[in-house]
mmCIF file of the N, C-alpha and C atoms, coordinates in Angstrom:
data_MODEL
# 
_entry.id   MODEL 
# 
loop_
_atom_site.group_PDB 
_atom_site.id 
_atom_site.type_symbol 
_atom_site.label_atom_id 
_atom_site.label_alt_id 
_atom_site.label_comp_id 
_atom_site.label_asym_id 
_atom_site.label_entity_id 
_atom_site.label_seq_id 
_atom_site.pdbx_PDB_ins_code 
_atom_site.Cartn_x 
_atom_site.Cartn_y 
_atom_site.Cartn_z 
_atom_site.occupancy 
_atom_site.B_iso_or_equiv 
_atom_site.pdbx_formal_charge 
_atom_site.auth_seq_id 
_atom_site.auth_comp_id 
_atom_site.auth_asym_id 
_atom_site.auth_atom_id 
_atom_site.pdbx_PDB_model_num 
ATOM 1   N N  . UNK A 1 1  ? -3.017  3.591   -16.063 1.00 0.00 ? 1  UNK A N  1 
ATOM 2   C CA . UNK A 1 1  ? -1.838  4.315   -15.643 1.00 0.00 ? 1  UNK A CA 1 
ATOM 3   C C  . UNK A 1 1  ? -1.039  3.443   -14.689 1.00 0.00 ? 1  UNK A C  1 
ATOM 4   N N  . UNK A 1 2  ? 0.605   3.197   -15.513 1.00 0.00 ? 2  UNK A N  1 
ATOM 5   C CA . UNK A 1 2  ? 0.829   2.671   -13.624 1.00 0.00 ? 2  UNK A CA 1 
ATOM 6   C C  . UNK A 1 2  ? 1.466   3.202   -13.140 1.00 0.00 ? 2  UNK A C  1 
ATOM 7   N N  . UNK A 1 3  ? 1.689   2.968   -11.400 1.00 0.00 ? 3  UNK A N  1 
ATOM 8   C CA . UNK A 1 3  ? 2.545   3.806   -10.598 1.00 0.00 ? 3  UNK A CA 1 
ATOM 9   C C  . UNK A 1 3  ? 3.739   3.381   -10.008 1.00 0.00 ? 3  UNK A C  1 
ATOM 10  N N  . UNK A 1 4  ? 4.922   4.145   -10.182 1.00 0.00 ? 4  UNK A N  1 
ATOM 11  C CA . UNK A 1 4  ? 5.653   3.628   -9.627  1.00 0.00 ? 4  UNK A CA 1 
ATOM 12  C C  . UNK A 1 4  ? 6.076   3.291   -8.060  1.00 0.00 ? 4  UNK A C  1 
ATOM 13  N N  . UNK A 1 5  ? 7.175   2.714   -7.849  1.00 0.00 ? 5  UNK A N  1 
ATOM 14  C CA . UNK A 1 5  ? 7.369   2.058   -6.531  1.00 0.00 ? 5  UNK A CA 1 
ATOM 15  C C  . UNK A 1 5  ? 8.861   2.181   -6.250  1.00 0.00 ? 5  UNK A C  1 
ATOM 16  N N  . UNK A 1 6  ? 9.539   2.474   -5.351  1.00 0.00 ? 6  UNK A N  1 
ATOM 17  C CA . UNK A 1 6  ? 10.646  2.064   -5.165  1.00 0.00 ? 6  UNK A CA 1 
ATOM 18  C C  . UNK A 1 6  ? 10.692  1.119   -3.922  1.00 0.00 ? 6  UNK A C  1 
ATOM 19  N N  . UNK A 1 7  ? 11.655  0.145   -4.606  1.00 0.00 ? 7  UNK A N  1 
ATOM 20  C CA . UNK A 1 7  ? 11.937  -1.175  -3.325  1.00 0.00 ? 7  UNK A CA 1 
ATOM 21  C C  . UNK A 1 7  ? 13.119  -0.932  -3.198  1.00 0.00 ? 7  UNK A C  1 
ATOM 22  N N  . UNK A 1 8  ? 13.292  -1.810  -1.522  1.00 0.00 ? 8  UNK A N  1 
ATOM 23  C CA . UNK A 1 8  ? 14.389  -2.008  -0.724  1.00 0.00 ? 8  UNK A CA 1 
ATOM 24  C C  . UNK A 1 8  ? 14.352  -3.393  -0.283  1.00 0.00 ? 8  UNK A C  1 
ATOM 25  N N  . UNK A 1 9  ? 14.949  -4.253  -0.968  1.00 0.00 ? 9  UNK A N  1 
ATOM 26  C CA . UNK A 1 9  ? 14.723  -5.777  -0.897  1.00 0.00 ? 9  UNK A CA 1 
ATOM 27  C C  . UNK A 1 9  ? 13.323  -5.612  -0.973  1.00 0.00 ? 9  UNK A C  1 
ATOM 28  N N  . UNK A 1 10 ? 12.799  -6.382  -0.133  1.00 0.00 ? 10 UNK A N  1 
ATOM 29  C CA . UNK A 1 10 ? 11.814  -7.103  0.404   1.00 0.00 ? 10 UNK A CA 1 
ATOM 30  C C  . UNK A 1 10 ? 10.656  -6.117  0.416   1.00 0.00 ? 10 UNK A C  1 
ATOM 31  N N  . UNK A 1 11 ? 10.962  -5.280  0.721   1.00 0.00 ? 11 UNK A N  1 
ATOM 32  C CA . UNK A 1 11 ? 9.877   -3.778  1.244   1.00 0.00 ? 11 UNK A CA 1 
ATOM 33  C C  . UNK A 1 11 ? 9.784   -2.897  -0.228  1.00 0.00 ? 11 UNK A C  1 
ATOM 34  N N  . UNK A 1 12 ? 8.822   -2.662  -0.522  1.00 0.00 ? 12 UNK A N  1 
ATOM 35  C CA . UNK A 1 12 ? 8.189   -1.748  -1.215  1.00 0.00 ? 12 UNK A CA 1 
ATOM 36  C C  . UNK A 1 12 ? 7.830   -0.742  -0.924  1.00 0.00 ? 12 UNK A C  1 
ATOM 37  N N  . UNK A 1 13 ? 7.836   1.058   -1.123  1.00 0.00 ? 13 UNK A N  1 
ATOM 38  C CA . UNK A 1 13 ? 7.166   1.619   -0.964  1.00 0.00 ? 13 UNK A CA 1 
ATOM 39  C C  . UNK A 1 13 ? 6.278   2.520   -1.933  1.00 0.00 ? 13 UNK A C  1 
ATOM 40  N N  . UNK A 1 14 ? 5.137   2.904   -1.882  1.00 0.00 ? 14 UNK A N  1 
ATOM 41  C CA . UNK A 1 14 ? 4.158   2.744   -3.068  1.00 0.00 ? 14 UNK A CA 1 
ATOM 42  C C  . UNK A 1 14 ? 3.182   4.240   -2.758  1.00 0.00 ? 14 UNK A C  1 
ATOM 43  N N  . UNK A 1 15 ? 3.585   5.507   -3.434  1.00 0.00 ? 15 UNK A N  1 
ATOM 44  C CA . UNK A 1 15 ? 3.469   6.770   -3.085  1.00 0.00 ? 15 UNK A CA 1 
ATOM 45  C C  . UNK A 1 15 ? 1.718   6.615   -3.786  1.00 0.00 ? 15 UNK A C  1 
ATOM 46  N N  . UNK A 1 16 ? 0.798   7.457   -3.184  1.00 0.00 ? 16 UNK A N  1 
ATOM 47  C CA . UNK A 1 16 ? -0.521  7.160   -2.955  1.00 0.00 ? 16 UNK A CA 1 
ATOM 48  C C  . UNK A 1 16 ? -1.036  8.517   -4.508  1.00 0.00 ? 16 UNK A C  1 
ATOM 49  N N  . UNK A 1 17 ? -2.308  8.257   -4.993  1.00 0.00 ? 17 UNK A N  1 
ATOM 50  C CA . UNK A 1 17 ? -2.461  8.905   -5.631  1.00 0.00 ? 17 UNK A CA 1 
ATOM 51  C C  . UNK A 1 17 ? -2.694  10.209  -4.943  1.00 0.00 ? 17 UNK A C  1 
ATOM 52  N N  . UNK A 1 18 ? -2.780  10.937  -6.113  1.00 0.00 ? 18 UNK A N  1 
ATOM 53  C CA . UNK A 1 18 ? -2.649  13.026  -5.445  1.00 0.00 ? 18 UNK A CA 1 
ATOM 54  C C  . UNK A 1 18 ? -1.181  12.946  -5.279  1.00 0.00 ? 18 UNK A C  1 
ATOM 55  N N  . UNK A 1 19 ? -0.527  12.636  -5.693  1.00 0.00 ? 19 UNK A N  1 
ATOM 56  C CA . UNK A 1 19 ? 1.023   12.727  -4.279  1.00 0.00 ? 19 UNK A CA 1 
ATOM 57  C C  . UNK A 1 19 ? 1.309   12.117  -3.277  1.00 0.00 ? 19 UNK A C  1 
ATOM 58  N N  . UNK A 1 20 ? 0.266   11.640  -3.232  1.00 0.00 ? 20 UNK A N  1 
ATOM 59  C CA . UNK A 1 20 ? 0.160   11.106  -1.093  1.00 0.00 ? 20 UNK A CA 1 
ATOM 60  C C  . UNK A 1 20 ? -0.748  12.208  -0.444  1.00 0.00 ? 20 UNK A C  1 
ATOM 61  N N  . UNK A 1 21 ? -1.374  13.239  -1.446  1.00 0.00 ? 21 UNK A N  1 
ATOM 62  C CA . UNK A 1 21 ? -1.694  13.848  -0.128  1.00 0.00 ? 21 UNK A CA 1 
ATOM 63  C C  . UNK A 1 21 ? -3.353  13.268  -0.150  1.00 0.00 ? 21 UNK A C  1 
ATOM 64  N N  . UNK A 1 22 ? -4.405  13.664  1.144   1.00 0.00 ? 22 UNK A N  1 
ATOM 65  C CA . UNK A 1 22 ? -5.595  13.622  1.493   1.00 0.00 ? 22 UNK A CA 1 
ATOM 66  C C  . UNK A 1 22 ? -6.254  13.514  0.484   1.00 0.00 ? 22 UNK A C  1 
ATOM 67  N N  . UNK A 1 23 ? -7.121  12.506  -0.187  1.00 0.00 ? 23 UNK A N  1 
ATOM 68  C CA . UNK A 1 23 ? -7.652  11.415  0.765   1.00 0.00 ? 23 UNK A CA 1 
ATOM 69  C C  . UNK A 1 23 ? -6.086  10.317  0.681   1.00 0.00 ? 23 UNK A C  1 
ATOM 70  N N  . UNK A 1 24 ? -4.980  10.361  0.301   1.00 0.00 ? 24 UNK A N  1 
ATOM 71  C CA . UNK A 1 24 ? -4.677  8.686   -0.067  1.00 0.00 ? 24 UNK A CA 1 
ATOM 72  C C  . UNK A 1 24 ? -3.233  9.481   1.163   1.00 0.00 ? 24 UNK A C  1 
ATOM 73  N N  . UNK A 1 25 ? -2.593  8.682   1.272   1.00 0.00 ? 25 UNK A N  1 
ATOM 74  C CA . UNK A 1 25 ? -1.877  7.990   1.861   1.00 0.00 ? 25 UNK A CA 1 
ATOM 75  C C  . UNK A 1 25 ? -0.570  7.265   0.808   1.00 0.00 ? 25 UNK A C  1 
ATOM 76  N N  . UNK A 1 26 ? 0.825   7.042   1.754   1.00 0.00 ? 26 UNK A N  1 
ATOM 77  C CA . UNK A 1 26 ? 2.035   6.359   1.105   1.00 0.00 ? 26 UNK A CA 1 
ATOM 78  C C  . UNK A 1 26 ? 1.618   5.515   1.886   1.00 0.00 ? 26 UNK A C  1 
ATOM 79  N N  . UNK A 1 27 ? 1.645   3.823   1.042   1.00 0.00 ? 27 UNK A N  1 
ATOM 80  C CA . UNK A 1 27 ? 1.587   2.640   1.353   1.00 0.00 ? 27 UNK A CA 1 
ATOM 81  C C  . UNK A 1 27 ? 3.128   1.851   1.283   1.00 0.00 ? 27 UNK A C  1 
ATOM 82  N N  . UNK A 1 28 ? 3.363   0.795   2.648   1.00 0.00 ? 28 UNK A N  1 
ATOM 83  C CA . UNK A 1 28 ? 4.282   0.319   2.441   1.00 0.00 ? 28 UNK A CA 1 
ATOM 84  C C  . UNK A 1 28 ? 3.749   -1.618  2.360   1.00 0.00 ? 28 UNK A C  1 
ATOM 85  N N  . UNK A 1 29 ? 4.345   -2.237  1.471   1.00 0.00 ? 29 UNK A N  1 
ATOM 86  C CA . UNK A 1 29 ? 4.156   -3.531  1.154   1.00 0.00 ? 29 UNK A CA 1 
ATOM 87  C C  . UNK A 1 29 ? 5.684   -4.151  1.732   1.00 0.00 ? 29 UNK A C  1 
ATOM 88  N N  . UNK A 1 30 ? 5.509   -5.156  2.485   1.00 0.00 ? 30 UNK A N  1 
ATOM 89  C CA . UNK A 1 30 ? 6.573   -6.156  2.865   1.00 0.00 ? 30 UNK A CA 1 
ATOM 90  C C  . UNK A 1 30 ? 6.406   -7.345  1.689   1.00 0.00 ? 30 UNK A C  1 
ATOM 91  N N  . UNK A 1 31 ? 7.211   -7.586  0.867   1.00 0.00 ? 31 UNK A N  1 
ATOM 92  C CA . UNK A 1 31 ? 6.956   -8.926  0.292   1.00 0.00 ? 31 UNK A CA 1 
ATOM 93  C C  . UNK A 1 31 ? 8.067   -10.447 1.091   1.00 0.00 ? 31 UNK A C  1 
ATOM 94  N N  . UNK A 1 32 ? 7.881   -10.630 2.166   1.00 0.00 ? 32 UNK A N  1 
ATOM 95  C CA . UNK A 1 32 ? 9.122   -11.586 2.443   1.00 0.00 ? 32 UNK A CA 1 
ATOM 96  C C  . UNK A 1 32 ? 7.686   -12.953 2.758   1.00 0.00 ? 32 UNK A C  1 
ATOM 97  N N  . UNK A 1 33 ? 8.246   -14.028 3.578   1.00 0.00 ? 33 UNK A N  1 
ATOM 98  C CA . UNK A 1 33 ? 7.596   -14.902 4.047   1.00 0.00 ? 33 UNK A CA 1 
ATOM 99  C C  . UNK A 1 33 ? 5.887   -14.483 4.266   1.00 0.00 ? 33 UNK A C  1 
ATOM 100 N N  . UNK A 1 34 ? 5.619   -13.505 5.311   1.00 0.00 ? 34 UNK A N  1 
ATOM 101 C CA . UNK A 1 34 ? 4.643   -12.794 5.577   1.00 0.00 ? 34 UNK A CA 1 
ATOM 102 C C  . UNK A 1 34 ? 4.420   -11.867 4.760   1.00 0.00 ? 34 UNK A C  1 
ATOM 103 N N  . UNK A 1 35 ? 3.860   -11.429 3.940   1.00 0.00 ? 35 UNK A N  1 
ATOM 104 C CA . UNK A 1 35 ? 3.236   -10.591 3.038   1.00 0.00 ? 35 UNK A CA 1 
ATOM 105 C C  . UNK A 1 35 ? 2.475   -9.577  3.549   1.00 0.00 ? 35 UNK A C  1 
ATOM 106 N N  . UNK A 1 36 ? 3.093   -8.567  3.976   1.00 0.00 ? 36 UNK A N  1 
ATOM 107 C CA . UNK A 1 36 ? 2.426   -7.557  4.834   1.00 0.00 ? 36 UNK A CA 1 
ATOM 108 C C  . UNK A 1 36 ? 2.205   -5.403  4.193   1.00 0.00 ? 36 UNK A C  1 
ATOM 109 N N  . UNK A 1 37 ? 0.986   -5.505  4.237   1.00 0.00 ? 37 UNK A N  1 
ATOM 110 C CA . UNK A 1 37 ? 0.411   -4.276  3.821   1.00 0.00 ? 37 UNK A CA 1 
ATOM 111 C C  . UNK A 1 37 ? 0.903   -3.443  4.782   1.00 0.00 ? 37 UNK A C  1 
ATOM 112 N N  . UNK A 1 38 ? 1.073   -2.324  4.728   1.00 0.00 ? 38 UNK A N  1 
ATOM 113 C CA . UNK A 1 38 ? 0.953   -0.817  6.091   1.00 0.00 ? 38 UNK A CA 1 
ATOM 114 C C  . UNK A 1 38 ? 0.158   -0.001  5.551   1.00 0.00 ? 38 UNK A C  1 
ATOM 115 N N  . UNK A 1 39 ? -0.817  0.717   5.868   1.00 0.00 ? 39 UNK A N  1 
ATOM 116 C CA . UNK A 1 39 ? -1.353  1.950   5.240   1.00 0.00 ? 39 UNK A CA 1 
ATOM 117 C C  . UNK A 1 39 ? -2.075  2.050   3.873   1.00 0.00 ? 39 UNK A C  1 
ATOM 118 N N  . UNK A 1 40 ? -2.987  0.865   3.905   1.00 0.00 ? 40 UNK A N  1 
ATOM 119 C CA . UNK A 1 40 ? -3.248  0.566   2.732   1.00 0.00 ? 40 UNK A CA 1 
ATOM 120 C C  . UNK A 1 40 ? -4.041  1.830   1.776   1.00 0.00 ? 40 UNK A C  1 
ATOM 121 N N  . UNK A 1 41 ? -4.030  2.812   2.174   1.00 0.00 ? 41 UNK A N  1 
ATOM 122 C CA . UNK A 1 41 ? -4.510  4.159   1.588   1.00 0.00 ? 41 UNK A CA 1 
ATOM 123 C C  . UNK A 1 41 ? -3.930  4.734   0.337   1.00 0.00 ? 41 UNK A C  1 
ATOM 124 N N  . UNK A 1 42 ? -3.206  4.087   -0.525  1.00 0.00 ? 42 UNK A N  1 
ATOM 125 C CA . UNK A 1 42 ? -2.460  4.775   -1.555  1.00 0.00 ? 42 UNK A CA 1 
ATOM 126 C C  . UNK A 1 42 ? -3.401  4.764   -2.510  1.00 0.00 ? 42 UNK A C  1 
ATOM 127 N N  . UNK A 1 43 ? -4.516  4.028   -2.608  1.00 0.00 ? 43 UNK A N  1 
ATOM 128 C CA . UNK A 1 43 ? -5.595  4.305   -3.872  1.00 0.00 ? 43 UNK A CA 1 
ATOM 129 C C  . UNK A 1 43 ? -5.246  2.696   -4.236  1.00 0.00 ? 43 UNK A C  1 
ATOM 130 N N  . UNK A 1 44 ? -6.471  2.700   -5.400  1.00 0.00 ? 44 UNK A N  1 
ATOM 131 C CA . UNK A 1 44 ? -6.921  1.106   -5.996  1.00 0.00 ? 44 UNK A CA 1 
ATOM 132 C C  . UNK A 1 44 ? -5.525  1.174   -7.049  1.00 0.00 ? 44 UNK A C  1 
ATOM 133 N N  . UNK A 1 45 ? -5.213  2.642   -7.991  1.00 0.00 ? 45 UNK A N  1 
ATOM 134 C CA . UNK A 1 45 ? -4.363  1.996   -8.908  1.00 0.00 ? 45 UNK A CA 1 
ATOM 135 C C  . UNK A 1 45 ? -3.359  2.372   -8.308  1.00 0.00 ? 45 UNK A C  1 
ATOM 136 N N  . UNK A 1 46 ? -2.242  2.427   -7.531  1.00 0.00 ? 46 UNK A N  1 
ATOM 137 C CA . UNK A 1 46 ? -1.286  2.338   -7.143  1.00 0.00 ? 46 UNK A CA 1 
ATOM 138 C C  . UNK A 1 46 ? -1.371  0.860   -6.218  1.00 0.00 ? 46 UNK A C  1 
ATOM 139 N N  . UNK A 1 47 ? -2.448  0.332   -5.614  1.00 0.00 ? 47 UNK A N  1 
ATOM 140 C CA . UNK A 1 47 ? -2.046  -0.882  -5.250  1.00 0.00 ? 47 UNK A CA 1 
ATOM 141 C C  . UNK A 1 47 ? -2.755  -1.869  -6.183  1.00 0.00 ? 47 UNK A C  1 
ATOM 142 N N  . UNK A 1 48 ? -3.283  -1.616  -7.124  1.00 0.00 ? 48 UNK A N  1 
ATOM 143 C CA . UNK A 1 48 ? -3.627  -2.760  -8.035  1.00 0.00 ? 48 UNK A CA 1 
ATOM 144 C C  . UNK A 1 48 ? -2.445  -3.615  -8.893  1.00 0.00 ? 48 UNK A C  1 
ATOM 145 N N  . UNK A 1 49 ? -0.899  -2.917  -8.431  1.00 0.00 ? 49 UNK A N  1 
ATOM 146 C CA . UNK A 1 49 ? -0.019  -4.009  -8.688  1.00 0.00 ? 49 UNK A CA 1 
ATOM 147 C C  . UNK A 1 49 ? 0.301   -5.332  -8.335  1.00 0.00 ? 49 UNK A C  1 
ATOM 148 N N  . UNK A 1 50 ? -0.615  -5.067  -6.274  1.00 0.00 ? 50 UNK A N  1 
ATOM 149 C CA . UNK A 1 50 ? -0.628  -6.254  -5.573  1.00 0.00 ? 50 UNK A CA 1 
ATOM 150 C C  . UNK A 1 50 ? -1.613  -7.195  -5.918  1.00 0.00 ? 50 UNK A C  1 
ATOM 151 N N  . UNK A 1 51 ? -2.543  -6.896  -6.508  1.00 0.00 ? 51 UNK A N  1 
ATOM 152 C CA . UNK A 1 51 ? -3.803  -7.853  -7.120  1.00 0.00 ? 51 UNK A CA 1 
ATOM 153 C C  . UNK A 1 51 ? -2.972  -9.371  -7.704  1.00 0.00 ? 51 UNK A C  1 
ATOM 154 N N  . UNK A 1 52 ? -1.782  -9.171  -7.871  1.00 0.00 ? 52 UNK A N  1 
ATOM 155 C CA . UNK A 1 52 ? -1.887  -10.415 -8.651  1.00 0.00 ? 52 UNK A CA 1 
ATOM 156 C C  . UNK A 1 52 ? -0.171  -11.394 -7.483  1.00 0.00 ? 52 UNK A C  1 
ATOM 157 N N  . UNK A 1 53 ? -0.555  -10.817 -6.793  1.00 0.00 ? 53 UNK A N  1 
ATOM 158 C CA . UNK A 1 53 ? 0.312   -11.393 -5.722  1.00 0.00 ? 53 UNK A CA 1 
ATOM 159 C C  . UNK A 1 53 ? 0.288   -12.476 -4.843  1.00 0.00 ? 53 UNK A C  1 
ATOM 160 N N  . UNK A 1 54 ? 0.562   -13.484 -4.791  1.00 0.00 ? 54 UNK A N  1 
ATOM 161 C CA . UNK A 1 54 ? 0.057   -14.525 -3.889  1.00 0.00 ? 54 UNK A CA 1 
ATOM 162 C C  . UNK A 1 54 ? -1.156  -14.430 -3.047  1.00 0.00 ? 54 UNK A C  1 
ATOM 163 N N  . UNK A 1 55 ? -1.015  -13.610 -1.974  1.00 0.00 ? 55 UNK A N  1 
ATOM 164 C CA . UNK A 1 55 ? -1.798  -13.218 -1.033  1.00 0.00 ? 55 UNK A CA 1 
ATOM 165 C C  . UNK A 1 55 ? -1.266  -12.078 -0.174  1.00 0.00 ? 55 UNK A C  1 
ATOM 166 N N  . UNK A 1 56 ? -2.047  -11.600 0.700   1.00 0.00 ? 56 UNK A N  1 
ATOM 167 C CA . UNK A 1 56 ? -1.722  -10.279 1.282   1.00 0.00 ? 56 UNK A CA 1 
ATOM 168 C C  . UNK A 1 56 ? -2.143  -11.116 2.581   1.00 0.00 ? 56 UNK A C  1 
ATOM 169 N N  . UNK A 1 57 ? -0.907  -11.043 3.709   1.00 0.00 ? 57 UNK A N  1 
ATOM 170 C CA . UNK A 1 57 ? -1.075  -11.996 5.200   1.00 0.00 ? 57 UNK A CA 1 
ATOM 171 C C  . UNK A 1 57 ? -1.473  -10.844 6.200   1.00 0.00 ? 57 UNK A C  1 
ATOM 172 N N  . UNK A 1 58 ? -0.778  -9.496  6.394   1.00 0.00 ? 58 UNK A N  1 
ATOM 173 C CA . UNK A 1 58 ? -1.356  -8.700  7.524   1.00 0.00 ? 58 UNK A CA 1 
ATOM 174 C C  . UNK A 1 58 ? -1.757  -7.417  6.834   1.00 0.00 ? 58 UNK A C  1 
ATOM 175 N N  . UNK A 1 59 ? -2.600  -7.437  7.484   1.00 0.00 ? 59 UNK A N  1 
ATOM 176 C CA . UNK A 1 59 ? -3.102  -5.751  6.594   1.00 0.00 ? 59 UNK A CA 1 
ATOM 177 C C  . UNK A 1 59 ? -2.172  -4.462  8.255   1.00 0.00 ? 59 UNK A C  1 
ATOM 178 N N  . UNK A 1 60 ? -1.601  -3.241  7.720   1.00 0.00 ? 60 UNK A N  1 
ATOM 179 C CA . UNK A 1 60 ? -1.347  -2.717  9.349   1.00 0.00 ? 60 UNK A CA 1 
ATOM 180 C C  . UNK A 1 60 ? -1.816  -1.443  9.053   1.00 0.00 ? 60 UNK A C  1 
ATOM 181 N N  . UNK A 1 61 ? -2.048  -0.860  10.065  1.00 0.00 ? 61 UNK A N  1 
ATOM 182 C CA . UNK A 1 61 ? -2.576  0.672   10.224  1.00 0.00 ? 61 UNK A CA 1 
ATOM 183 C C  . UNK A 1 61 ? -1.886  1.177   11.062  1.00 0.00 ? 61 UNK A C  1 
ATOM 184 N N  . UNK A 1 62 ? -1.137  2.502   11.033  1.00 0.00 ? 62 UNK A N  1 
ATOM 185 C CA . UNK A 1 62 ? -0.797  3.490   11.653  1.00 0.00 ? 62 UNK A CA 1 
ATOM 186 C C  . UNK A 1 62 ? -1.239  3.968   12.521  1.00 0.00 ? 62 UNK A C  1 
ATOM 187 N N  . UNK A 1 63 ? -2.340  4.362   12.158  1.00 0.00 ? 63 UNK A N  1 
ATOM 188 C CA . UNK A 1 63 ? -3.316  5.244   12.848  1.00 0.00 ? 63 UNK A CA 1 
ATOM 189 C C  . UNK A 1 63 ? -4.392  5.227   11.773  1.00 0.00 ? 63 UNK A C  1 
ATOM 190 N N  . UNK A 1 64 ? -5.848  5.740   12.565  1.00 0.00 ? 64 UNK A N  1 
ATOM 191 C CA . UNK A 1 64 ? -7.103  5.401   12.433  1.00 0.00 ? 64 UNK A CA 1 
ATOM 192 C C  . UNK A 1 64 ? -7.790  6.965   11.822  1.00 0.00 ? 64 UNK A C  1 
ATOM 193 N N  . UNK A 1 65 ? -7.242  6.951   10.552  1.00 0.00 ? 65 UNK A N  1 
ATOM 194 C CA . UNK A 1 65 ? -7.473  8.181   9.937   1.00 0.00 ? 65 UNK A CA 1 
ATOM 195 C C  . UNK A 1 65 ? -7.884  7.643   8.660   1.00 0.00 ? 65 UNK A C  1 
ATOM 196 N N  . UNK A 1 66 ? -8.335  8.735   7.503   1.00 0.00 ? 66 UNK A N  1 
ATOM 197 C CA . UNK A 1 66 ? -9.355  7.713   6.733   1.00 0.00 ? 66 UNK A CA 1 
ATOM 198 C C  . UNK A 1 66 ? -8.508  7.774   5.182   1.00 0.00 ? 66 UNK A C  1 
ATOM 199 N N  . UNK A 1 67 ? -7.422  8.391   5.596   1.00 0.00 ? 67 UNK A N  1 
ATOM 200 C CA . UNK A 1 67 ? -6.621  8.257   4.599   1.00 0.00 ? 67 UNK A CA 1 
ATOM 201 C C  . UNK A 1 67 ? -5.087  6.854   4.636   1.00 0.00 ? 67 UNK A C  1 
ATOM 202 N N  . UNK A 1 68 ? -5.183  6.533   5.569   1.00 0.00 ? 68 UNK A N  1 
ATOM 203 C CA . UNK A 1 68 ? -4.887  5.313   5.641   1.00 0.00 ? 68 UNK A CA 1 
ATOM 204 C C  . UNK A 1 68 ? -5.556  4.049   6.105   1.00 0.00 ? 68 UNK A C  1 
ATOM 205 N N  . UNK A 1 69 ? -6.924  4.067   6.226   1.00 0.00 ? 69 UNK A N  1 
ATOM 206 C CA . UNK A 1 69 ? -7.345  3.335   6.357   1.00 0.00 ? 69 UNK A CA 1 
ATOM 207 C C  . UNK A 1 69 ? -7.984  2.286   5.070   1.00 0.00 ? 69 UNK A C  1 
ATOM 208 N N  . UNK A 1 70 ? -8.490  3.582   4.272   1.00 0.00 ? 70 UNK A N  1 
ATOM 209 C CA . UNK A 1 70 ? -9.822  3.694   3.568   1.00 0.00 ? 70 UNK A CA 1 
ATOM 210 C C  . UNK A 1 70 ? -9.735  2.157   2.139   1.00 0.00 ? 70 UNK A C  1 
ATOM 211 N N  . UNK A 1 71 ? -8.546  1.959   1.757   1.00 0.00 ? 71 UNK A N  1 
ATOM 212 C CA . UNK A 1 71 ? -8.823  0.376   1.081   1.00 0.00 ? 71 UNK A CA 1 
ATOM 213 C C  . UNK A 1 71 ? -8.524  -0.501  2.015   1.00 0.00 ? 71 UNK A C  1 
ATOM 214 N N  . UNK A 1 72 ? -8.737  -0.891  3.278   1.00 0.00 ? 72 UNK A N  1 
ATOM 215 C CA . UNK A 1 72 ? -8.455  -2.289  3.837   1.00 0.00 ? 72 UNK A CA 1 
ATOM 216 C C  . UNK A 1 72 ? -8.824  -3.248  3.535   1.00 0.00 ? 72 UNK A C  1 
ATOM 217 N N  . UNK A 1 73 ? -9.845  -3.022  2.632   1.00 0.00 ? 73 UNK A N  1 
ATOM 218 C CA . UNK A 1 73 ? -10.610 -4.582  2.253   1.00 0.00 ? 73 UNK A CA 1 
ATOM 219 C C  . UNK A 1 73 ? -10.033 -4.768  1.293   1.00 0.00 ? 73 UNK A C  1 
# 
């Protein structure tokens, strides 16, 4: 299945499976110089678009809840 995304330049935002709601989370991806995650909680297939991306430089967290935490690795 894939999921969609809407971007704003550089920034991605990437609505989490369920909707976004509990367990996942809306993830935001920066793609510029720094390659930066926020909230990496949207689920494996909504971010398994980034799998094939250069690299991922900062992972960020919001807050320490387990629906945005829970893919950091």
């Amino acid at each position: 299945m894939k999921f969609s995304h809407t971007s704003f330049g550089p920034i991605s935002i990437v609505p989490g499976e369920n909707g976004s709601t509990f367990p996942f989370c809306t993830s935001i991806f920066i793609d510029d110089d720094t390659k930066v995650l926020i909230d990496p909680g949207a689920g494996l297939n909504p971010l398994g678009d980034l799998k094939g991306r250069e690299r991922i430089d900062m992972v960020i967290n919001t807050h320490y809840h387990f629906d945005h935490i829970a893919y950091n690795y």
